[in-house]
C-alpha atoms as an extended CHARMM CRD file, in Angstrom:
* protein
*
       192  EXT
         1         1  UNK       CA              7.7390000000      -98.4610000000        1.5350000000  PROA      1               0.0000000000
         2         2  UNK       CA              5.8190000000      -96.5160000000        3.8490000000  PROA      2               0.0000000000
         3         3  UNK       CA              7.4460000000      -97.4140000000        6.9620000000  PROA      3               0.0000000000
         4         4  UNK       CA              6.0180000000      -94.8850000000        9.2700000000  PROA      4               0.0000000000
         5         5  UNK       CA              2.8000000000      -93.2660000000        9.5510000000  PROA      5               0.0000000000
         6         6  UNK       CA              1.7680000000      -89.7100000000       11.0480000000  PROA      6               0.0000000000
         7         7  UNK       CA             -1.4560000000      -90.3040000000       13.5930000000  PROA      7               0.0000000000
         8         8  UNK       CA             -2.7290000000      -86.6920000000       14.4710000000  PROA      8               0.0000000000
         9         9  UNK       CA             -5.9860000000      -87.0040000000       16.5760000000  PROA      9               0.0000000000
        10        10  UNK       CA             -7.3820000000      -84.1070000000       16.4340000000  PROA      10              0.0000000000
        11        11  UNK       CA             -9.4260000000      -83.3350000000       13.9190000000  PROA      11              0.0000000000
        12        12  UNK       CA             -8.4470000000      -86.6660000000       11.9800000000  PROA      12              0.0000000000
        13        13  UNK       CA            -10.9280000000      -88.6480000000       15.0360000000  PROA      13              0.0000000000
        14        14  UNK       CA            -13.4780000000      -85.9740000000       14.6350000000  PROA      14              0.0000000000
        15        15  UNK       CA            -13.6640000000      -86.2660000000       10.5260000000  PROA      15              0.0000000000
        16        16  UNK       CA            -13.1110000000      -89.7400000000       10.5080000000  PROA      16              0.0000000000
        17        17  UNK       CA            -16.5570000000      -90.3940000000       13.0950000000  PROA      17              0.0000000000
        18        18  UNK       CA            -18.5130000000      -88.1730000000       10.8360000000  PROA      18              0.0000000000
        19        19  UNK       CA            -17.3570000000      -89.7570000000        7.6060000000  PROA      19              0.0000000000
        20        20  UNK       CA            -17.8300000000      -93.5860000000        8.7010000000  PROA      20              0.0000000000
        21        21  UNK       CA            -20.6580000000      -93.1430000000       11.2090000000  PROA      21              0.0000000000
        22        22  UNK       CA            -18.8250000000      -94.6070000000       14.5700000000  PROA      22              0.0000000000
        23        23  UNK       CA            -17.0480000000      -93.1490000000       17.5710000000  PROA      23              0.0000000000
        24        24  UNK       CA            -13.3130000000      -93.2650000000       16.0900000000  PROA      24              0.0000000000
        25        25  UNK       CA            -11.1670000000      -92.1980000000       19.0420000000  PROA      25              0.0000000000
        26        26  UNK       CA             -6.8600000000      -92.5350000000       18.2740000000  PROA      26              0.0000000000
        27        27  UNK       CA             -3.9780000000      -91.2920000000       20.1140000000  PROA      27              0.0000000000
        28        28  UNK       CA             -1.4730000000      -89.1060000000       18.3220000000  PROA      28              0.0000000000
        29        29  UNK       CA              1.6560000000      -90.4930000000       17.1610000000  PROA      29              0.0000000000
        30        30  UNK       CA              3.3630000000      -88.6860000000       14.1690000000  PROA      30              0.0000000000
        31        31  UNK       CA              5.8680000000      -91.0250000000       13.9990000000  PROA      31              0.0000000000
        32        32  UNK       CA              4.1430000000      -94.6330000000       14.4300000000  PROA      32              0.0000000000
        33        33  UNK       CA              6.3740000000      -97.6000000000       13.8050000000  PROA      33              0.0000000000
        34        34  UNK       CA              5.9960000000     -101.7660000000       12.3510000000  PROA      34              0.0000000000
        35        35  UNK       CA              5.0260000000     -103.4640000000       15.7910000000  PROA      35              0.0000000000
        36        36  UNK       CA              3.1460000000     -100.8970000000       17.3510000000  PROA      36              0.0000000000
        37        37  UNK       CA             -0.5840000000     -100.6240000000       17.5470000000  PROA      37              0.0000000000
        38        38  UNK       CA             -3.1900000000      -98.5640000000       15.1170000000  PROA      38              0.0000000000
        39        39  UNK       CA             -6.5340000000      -97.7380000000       15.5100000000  PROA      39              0.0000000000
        40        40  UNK       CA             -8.2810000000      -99.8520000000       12.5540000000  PROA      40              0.0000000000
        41        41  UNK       CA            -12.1850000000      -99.5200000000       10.8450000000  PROA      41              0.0000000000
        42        42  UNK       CA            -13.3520000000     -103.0340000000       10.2000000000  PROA      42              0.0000000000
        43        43  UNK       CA            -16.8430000000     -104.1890000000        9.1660000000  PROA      43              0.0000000000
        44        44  UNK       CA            -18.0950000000     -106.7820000000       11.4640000000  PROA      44              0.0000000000
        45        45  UNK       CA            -22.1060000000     -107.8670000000       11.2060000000  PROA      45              0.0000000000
        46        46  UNK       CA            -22.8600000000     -105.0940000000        8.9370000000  PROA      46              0.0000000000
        47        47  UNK       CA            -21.7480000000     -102.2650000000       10.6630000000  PROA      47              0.0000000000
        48        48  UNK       CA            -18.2660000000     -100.5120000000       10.8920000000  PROA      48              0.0000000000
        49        49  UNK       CA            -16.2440000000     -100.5110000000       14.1390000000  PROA      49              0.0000000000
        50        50  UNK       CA            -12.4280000000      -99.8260000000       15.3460000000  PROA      50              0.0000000000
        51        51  UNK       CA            -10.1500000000     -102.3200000000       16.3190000000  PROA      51              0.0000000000
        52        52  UNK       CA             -6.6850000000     -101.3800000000       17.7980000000  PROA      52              0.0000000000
        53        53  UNK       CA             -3.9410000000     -104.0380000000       15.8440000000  PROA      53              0.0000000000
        54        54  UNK       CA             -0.5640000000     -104.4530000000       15.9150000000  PROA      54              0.0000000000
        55        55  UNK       CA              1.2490000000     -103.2040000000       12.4010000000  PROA      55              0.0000000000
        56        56  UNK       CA              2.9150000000     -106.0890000000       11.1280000000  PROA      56              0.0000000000
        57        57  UNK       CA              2.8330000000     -109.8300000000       10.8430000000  PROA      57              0.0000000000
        58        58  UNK       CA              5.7500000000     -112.4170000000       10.5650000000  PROA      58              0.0000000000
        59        59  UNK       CA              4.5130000000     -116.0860000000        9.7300000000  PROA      59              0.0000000000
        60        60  UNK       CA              6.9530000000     -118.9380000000       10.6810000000  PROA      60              0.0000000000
        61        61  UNK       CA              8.4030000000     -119.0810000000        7.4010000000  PROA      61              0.0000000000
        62        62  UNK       CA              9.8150000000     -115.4620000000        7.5340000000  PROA      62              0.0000000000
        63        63  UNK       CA             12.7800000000     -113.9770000000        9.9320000000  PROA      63              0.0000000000
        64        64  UNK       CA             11.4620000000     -110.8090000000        9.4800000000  PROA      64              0.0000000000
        65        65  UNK       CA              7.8440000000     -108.6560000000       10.1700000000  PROA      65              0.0000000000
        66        66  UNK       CA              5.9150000000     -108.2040000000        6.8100000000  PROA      66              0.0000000000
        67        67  UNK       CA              4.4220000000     -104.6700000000        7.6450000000  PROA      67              0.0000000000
        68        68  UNK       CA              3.2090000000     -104.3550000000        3.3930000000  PROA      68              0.0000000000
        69        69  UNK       CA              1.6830000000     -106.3860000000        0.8060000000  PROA      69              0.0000000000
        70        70  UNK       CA              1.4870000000     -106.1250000000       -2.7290000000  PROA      70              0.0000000000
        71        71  UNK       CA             -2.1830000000     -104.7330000000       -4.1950000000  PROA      71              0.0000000000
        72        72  UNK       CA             -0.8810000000     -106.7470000000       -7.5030000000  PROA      72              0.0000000000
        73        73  UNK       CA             -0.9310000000     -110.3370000000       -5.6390000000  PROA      73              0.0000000000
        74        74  UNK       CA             -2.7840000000     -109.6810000000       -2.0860000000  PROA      74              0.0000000000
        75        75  UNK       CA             -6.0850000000     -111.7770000000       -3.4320000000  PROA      75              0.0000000000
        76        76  UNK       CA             -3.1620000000     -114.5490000000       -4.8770000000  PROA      76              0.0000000000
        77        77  UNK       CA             -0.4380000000     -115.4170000000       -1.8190000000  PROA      77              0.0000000000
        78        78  UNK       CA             -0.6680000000     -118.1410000000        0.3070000000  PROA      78              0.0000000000
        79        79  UNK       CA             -0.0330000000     -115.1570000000        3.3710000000  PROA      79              0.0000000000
        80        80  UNK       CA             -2.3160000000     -112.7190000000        2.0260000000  PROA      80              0.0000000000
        81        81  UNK       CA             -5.0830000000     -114.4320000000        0.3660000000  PROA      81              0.0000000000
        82        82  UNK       CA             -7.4990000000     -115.4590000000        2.8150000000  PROA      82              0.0000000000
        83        83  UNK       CA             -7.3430000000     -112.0070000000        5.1050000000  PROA      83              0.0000000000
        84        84  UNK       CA             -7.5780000000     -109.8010000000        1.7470000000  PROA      84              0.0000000000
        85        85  UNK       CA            -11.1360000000     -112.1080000000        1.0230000000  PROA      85              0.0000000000
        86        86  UNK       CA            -12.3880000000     -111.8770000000        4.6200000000  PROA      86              0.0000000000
        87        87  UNK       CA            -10.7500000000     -109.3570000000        6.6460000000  PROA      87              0.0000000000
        88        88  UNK       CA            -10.4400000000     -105.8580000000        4.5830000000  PROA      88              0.0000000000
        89        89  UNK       CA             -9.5180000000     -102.9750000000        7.2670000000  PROA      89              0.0000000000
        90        90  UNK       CA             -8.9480000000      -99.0080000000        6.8080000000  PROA      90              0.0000000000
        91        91  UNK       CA             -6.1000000000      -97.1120000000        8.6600000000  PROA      91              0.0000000000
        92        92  UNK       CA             -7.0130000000      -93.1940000000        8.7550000000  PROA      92              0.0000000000
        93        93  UNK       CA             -3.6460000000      -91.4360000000        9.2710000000  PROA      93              0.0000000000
        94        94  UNK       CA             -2.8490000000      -87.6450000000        8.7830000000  PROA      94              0.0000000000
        95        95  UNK       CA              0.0430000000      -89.0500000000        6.2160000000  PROA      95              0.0000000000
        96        96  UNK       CA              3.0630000000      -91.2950000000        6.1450000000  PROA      96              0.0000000000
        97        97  UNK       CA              6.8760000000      -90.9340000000        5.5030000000  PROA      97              0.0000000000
        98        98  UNK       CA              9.4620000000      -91.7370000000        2.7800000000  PROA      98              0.0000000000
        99        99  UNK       CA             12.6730000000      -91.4300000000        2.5210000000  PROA      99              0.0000000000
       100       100  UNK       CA             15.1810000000      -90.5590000000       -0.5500000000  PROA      100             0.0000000000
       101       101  UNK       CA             18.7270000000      -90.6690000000       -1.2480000000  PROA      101             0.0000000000
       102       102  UNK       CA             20.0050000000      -87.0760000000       -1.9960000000  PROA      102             0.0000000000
       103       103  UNK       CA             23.3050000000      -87.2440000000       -2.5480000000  PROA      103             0.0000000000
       104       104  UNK       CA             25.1380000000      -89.2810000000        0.4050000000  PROA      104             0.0000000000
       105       105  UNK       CA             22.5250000000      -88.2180000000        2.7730000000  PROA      105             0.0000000000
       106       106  UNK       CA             18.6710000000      -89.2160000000        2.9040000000  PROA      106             0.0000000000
       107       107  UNK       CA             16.1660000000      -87.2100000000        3.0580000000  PROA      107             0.0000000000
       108       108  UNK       CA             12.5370000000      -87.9570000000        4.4100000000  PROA      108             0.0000000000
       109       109  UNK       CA              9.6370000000      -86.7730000000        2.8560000000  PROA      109             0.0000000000
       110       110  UNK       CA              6.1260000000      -86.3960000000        4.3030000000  PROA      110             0.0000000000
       111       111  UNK       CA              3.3760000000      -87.2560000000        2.5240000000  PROA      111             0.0000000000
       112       112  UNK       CA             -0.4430000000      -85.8880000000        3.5680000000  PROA      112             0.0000000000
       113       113  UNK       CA             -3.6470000000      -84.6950000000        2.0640000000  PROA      113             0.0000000000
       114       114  UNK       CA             -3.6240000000      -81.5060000000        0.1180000000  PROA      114             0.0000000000
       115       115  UNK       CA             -6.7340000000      -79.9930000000        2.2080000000  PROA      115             0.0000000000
       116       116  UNK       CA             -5.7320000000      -81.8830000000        5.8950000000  PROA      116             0.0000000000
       117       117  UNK       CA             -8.1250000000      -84.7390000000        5.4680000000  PROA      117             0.0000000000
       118       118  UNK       CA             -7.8580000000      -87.9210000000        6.4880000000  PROA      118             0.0000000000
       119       119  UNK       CA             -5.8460000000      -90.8590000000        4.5590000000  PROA      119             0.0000000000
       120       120  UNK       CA             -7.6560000000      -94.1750000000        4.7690000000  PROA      120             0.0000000000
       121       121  UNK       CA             -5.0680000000      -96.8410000000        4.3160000000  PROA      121             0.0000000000
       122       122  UNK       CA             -5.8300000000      -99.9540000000        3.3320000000  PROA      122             0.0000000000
       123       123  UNK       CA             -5.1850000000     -103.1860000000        4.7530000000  PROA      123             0.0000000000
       124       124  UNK       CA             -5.5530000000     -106.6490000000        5.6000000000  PROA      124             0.0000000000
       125       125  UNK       CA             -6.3140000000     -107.7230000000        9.2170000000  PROA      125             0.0000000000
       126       126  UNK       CA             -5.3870000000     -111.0530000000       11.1340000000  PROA      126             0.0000000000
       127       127  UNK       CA             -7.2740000000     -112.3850000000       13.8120000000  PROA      127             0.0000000000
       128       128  UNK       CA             -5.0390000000     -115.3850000000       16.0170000000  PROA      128             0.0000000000
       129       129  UNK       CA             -6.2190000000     -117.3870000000       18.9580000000  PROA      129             0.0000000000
       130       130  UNK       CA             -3.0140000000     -116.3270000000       21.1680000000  PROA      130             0.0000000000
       131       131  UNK       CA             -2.6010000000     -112.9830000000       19.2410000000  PROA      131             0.0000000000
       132       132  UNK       CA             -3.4780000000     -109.5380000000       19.1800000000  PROA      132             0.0000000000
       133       133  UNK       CA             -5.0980000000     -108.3920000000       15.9840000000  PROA      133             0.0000000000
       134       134  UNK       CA             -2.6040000000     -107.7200000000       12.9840000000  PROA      134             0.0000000000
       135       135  UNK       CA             -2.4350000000     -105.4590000000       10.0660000000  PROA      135             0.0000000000
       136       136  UNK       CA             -0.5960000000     -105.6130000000        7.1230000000  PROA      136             0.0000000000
       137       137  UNK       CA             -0.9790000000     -102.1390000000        4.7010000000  PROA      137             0.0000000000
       138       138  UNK       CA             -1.2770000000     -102.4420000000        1.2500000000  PROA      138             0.0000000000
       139       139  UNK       CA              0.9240000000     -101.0830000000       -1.6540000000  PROA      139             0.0000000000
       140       140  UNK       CA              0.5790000000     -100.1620000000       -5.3770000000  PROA      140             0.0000000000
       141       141  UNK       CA              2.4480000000      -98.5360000000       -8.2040000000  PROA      141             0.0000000000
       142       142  UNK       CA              2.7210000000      -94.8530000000       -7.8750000000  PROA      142             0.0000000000
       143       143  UNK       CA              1.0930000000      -91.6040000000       -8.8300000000  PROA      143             0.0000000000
       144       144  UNK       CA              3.5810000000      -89.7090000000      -10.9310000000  PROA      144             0.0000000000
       145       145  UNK       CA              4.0670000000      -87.3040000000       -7.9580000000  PROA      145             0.0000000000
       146       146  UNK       CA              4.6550000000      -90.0450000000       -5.5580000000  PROA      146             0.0000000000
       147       147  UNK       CA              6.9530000000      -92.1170000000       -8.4090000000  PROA      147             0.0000000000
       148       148  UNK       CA              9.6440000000      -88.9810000000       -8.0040000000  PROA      148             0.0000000000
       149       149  UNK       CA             10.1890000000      -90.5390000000       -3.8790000000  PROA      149             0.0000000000
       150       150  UNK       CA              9.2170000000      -93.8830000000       -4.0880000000  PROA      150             0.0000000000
       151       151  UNK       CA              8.5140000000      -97.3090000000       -6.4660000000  PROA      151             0.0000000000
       152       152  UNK       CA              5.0410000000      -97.6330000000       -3.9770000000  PROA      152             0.0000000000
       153       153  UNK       CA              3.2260000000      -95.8150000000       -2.5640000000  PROA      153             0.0000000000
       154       154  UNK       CA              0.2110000000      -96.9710000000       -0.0040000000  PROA      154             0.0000000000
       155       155  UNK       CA             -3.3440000000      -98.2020000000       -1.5560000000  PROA      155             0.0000000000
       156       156  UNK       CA             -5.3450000000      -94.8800000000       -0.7320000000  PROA      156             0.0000000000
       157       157  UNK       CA             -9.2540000000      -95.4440000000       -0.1980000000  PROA      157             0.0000000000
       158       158  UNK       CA            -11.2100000000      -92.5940000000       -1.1790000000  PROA      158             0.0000000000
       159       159  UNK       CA            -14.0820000000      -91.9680000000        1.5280000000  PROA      159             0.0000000000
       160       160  UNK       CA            -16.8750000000      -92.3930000000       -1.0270000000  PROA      160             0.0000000000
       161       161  UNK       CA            -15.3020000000      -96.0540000000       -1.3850000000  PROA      161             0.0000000000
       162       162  UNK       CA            -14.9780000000      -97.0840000000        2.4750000000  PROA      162             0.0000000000
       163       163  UNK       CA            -17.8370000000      -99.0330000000        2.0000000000  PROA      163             0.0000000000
       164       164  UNK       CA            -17.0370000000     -100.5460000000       -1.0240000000  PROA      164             0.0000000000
       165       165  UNK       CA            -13.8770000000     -101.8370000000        0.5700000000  PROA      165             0.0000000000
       166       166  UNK       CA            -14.9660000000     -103.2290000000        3.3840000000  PROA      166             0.0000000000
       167       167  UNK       CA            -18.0710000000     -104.7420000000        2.6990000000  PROA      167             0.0000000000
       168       168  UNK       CA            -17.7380000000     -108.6720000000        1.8430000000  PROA      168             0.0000000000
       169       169  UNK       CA            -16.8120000000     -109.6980000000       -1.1290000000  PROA      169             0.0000000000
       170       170  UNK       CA            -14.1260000000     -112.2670000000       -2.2170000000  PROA      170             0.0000000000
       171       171  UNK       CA            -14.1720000000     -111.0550000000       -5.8520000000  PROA      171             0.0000000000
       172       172  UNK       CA            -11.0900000000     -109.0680000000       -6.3310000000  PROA      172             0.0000000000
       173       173  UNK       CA            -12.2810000000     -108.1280000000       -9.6890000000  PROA      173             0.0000000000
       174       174  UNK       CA            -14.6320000000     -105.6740000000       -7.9530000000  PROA      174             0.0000000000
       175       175  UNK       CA            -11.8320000000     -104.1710000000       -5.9520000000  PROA      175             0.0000000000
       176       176  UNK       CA             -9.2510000000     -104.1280000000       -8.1760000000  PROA      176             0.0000000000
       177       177  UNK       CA            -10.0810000000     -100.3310000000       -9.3900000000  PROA      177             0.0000000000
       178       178  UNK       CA            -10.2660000000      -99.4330000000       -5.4240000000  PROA      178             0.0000000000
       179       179  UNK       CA             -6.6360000000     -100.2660000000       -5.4920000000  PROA      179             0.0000000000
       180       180  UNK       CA             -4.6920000000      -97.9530000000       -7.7690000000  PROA      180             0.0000000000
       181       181  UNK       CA             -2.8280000000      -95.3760000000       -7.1620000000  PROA      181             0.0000000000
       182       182  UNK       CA             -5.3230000000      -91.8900000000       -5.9000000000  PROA      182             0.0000000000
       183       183  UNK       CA             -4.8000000000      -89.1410000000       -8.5160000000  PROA      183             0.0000000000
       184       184  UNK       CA             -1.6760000000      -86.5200000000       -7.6680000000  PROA      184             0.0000000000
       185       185  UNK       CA             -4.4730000000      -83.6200000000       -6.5600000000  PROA      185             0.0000000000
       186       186  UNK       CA             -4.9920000000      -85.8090000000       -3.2160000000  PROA      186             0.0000000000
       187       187  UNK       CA             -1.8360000000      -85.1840000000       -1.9600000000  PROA      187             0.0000000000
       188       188  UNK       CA              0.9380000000      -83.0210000000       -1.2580000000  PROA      188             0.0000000000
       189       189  UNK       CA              4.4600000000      -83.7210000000       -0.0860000000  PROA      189             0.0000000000
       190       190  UNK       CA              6.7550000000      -81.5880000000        1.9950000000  PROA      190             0.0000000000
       191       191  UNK       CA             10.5960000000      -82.3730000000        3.2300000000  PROA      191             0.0000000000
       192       192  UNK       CA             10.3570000000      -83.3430000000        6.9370000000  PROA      192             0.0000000000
């Protein structure tokens, strides 16, 4: 699910510094990949910043990098819980990609705003001693438009709930409704 993103800097930089009030500056990448770095929002001291992290984690326990977590459990696993109480990040992105078997070939799909806005994807960040900063997106059931492509889609934060999401808070019973799927008139969805 969602294993690529779309980073288009211009305008997304532009909206996204008017929207959360800092100097959001990220370099285009339309198809950015697990392991490489994002350009984050984080709320540190009571006011919002960016933080470049590396997409991805992969604890000792796993032979693999965990690039997604589920919105369903994130406040409940040992891997999760502690970031998703603490360390609540937002990756703007111009969209991200899916693919779908069509026949015996896939076919990827790109997913985006319906008027060219910004996505804000959220996530959970990871801050290590002898590590870069990490980011792990979060996932959730689909939209009915989304549900025709995929069985998740990414947990969508509507700008009027940035703050909401990042500000403190280890009740996830207060962000639980930030973390359904966005209603299908968000989005649009063209072959790619």
């Amino acid at each position: 699910m969602c294993g690529r993103l779309n980073i288009i800097d211009h305008p997304l930089c532009e909206i996204v510094s008017k929207t959360t009030g800092i100097n959001f500056n990220s370099e285009s990448n339309d198809n950015l990949c697990p392991s490489e770095y994002v350009s984050t929002i984080v709320q540190s001291q009571e006011q919002l910043s960016q933080v470049n992290m590396q997409w991805g984690i992969q604890p000792s326990w796993s032979k693999r990098l965990l690039i997604n977590a589920q919105s369903e459990t994130v406040a409940t696993k040992p891997t999760f819980a502690q970031a998703f109480a603490t360390h609540r990040c937002l990756i703007p992105c111009s969209g991200w990609y899916e693919w779908r078997k069509e026949g015996s070939k896939k076919q990827k799909y790109y997913f985006s705003h319906v008027q060219q806005q910004p996505l804000y994807m959220a996530g959970v960040s990871y801050y290590g001693a002898k590590t870069q900063p990490q980011v792990v997106t979060l996932t959730t059931n689909p939209n009915s438009m989304c549900e025709q492509y995929h069985h998740r889609m990414p947990v969508l934060i509507l700008p009027e709930d940035i703050n909401a999401w990042l500000q403190p808070c280890s009740m996830s019973s207060h962000l639980s409704p930030l973390m359904s799927a966005i209603p299908n008139e968000y989005l649009c969805v063209a072959t790619s």
